[in-house]
N, C-alpha and C positions, 0 to 999 in steps of 0.2 A: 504494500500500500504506500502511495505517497503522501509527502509530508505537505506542509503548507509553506510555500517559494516566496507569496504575497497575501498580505492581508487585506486585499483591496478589491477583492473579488467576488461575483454575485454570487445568490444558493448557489447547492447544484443536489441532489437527491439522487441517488444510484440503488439506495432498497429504502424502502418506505418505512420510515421510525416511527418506534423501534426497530432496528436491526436485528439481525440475529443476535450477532455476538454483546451488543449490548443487554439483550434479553438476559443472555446467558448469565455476563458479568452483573447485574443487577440479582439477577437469584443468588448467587451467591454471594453479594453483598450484602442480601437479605439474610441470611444465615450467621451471619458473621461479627455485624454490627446489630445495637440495639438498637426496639423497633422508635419510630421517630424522628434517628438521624440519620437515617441509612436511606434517605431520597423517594420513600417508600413508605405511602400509608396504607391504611387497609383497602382494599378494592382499586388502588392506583393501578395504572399501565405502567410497565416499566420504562424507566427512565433512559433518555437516548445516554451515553455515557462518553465523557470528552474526552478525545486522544491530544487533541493539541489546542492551541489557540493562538493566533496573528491577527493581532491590527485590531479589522471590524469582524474578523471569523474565527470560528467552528470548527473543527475539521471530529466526528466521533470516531467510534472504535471501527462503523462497518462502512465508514468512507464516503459518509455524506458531507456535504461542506454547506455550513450556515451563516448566516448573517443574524450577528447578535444584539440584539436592543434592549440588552438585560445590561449591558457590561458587565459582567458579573458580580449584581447586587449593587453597580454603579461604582465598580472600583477599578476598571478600564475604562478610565475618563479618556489616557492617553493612549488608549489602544490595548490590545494584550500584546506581552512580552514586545514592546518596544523597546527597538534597538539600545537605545542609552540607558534604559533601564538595566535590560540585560547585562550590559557593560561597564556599569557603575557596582552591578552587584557584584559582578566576576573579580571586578577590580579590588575590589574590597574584602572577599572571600580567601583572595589570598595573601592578603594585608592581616586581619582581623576577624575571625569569624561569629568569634562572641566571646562575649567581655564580663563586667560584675555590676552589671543595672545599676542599683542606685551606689554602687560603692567603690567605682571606679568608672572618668568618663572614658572618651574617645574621641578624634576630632571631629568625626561626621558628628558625632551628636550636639557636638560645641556651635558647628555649624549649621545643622539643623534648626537647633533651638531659638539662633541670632536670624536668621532667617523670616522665619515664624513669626516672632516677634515684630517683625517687622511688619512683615504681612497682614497682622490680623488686626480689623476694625474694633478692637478693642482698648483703652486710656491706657498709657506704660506699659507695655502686655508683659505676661511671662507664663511661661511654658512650663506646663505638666508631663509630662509626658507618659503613657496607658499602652495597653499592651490589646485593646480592640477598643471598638465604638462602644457598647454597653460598660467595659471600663470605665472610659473618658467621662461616662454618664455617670457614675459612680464616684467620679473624684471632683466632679463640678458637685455634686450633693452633699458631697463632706464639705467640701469647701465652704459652701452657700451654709451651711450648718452650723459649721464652726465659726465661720466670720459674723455671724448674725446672732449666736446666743439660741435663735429659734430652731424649730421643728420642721413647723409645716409649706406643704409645698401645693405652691396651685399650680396645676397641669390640663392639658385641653385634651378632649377626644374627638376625633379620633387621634391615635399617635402611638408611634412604636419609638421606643429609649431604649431595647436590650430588656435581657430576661433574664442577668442576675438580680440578686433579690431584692436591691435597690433599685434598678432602672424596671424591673419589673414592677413594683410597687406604683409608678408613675403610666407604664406601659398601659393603653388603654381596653383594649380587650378582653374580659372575662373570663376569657374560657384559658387565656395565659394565667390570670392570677390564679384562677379558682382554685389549683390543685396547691397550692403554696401559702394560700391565703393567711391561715394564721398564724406565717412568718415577716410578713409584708411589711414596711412601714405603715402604720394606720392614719397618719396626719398627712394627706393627700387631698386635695378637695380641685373635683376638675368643672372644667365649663364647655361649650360646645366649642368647637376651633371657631375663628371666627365671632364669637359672643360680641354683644356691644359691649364697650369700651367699659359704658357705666357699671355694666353688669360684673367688668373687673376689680374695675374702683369698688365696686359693694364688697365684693369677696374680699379684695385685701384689707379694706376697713375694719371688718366686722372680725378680725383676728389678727396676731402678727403671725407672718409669715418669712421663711429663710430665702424659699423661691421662689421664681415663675419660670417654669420650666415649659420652653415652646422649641415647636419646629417651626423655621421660617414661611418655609413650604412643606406640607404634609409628605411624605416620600412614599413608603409604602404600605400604609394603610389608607391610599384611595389618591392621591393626588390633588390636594388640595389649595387653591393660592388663595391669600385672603385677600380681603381689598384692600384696596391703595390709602397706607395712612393706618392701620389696622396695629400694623406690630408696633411702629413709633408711638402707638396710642398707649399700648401693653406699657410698653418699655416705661413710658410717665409714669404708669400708674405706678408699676414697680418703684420706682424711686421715690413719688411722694409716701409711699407706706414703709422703706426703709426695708426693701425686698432686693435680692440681687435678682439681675434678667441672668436666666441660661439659656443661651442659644446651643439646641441642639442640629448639629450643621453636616453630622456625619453625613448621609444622603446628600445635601446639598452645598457643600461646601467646594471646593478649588474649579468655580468655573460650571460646576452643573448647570445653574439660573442664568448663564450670561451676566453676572459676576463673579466676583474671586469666590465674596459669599453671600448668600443671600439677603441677609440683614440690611445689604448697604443698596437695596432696592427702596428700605423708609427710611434710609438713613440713619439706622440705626447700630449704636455700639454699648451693647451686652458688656454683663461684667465679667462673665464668663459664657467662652465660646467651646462646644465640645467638638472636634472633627477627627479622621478617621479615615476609610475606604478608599475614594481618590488619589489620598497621600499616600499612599505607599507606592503606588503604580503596581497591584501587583502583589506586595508582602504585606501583613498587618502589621499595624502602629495606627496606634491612636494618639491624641493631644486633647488635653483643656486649654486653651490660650483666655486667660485671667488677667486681671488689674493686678500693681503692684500690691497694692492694701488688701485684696481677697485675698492673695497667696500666699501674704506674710503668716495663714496660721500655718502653716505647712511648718515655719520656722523653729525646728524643736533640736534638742538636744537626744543621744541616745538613737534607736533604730526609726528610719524611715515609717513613716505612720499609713502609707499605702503606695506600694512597689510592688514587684514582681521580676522573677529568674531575668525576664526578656524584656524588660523596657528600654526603650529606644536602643533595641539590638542594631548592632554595626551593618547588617544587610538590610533592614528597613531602612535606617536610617540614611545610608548611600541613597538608596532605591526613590526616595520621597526627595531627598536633593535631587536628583534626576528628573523625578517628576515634576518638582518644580520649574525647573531650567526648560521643560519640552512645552507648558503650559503658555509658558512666556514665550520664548522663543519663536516655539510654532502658533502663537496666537490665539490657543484654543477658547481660551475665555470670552472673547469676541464671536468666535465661528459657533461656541454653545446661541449666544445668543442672536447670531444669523439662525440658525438652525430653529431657534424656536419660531422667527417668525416661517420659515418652510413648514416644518409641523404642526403647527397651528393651522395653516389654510389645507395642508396636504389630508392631514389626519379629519378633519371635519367634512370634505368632500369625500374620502373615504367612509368615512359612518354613514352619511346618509342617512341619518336621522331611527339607524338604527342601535345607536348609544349616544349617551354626553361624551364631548372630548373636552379637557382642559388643561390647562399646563403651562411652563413657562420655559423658556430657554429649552436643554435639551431632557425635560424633564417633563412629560406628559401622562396623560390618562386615560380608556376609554372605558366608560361606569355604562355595562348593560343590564338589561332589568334584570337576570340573575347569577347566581354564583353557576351555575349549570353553563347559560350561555356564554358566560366570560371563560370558563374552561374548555369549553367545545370551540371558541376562537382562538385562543391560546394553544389549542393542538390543533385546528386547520392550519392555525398560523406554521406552527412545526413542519408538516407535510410538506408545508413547500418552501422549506428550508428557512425558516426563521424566525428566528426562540424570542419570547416574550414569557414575561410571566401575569399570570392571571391571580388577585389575590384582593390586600385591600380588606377594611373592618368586615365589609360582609360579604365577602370575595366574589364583588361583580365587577373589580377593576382589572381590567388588564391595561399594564405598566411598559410604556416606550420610554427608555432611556440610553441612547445607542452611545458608543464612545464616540467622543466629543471629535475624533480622524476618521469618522465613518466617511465613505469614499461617495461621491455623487451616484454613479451605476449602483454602487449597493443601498443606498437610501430610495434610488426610484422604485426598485423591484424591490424592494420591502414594503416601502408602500405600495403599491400594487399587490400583495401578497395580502396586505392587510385588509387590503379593500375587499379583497375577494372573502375574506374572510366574516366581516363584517356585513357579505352579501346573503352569506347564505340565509336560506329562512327562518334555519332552525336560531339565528341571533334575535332576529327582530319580535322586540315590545309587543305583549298582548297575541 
């Protein structure tokens, strides 16, 4: 079988996925790992299963080649296994391969961090740095905690923060907490995304509170933008009740929205920023980017008060410098927000008024009337070569989110794919 030579190249289907061989390796993956994380629920189809990945493709095990508008989870902003990624890691792998997290630096992570700092819409920033996205969401909650004396956190639904047992606590969905439930932080109080403004100002009145814990734009639990003026609204009220803002930015953070981050669409600068996924190009590392005064409680004597074996390990840490440097360089932050306005007109002529579409930059939505229909486009979508995922609070969303170097030939025929998809009968309302 061959490998993948360019990442810039349309489907192409050769056995209709699932494949064999995929079939195969998914049963036994089904044996092997426990049930849940093994890509595999009950009554599922098996999972097509990836042999490689370039650019804006796919390539699986039985040698079909996809065009992907998942990035994987939106963490090939800059393409999969782009070249400089690749090459910063290599470079580094036989420099440093891993080092002693909080007890010894390294110089990518020196430079990492000076970077960042730089970068983020945040007053003095400084870096935490987390070893995934629900981490990062964990140490912006301690933070907001500790800096504040307080407890409690107001959070919006729908919304996904990670599903350790702090971002779970926050995470909106029920059927995540229920089984954990009376482990959860209990001082949680959430509002509809979106709420009027006033309706925040009464919540944070009516208690004090540590957070406001918000996604800019909702990512995947449904695709959500709020209106224009909405977060800068939040962010006030946060402040006159003496609440820190957390901007939860993993989904949308280096460029997704057609900015660096979302926030700076109200103009808004959080006390604490949590990101993740994009930033690695590729490997995990997460970050809280914080104000100097939030971060100073971190400032203790004796052992690190939240760390980990792998924080800002020497191969993430190359890999998200790289990332960085491709973002700028090749423009992408701009070309997200070219891309939205294509998506936007592309994606709506496509439904046909057989879903809502909405979205911003390279970060869209399409909400059919059910969780059924939204999976049976999501696998037409499949069939002819181009993976989406279908999901969202009550999983009638399927999720376009393509890496920010998807190639013109491969965004036409995905759209086109999409459309067909979105034709069939079995989608449409009623």
């Amino acid at each position: 079988m061959n490998g993948l030579e360019r990442g810039d190249l349309p489907p192409e289907i050769v056995t209709p996925p699932p494949g064999p061989r995929s079939r195969a390796l998914a049963a036994r993956l089904a044996r092997a790992e426990a049930p849940g994380i093994n890509t595999l629920g009950p009554g599922d189809l098996p999972t097509v299963v990836w042999r490689e990945a370039l650019g804006a493709n796919v390539l699986d095990v039985d040698g079909n080649r996809f065009v992907d508008l998942t990035s994987g989870f939106g963490v090939a902003a800059v393409g999969h296994r782009h070249p400089r990624v690749v090459a910063a890691v290599g470079a580094q792998a036989a420099r440093l391969l891993h080092g002693l997290a909080d007890a010894a630096a390294h110089p990518a992570r020196l430079e990492l961090a000076e970077r960042l700092a730089a970068l983020a819409p945040v007053d003095d920033a400084r870096v935490h740095f987390a070893v995934s996205g629900a981490d990062a969401v964990e140490i912006a909650l301690k933070t907001a905690v500790a800096a504040t004396g307080r407890a409690r956190v107001l959070a919006f639904e729908p919304a996904y923060h990670g599903v350790s047992l702090g971002a779970l606590a926050a995470s909106s969905r029920p059927e995540f907490r229920a089984p954990f439930a009376a482990h959860l932080h209990a001082h949680v109080t959430r509002l509809a995304f979106g709420a009027d403004p006033a309706a925040v100002d009464r919540a944070l009145a009516a208690a004090p509170f540590a957070a406001v814990l918000v996604e800019p734009v909702v990512g995947r639990e449904g695709v959500l933008v709020p209106p224009a003026g909405w977060l800068a609204a939040v962010a006030a009220a946060a402040r006159r009740h003496g609440a820190l803002l957390v901007a939860d930015e993993i989904f949308t953070g280096f460029g997704r929205t057609g900015r660096w981050f979302a926030v700076e669409r109200d103009g808004v600068r959080p006390d604490l920023l949590c990101c993740g996924k994009a930033l690695g190009g590729g490997l995990p590392i997460g970050a809280v980017l914080g104000t100097r005064r939030a971060m100073e409680v971190w400032r203790a004597g004796g052992e690190a008060l939240h760390t980990g074996t792998f924080v800002a390990h020497p191969l993430a840490c190359a890999a998200a410098l790289a990332t960085l440097d491709v973002l700028a360089d090749e423009q992408l932050v701009t070309r997200a927000a070219a891309l939205g306005l294509r998506l936007g007109e592309a994606l709506a002529r496509a439904a046909a008024g057989a879903c809502a579409v909405r979205g911003v930059g390279a970060l869209w939505g399409l909400e059919f009337a059910s969780a059924a229909a939204a999976r049976q486009a999501a696998a037409a979508a499949r069939a002819a070569g181009v993976l989406v995922l279908a999901g969202g609070a009550a999983g009638r969303v399927v999720q376009v989110a393509p890496p920010l170097v998807i190639a013109e030939l491969q965004l036409e025929r995905a759209l086109a794919v999409l459309a067909a998809a979105c034709a069939a009968p079995a989608q449409r309302p009623g």
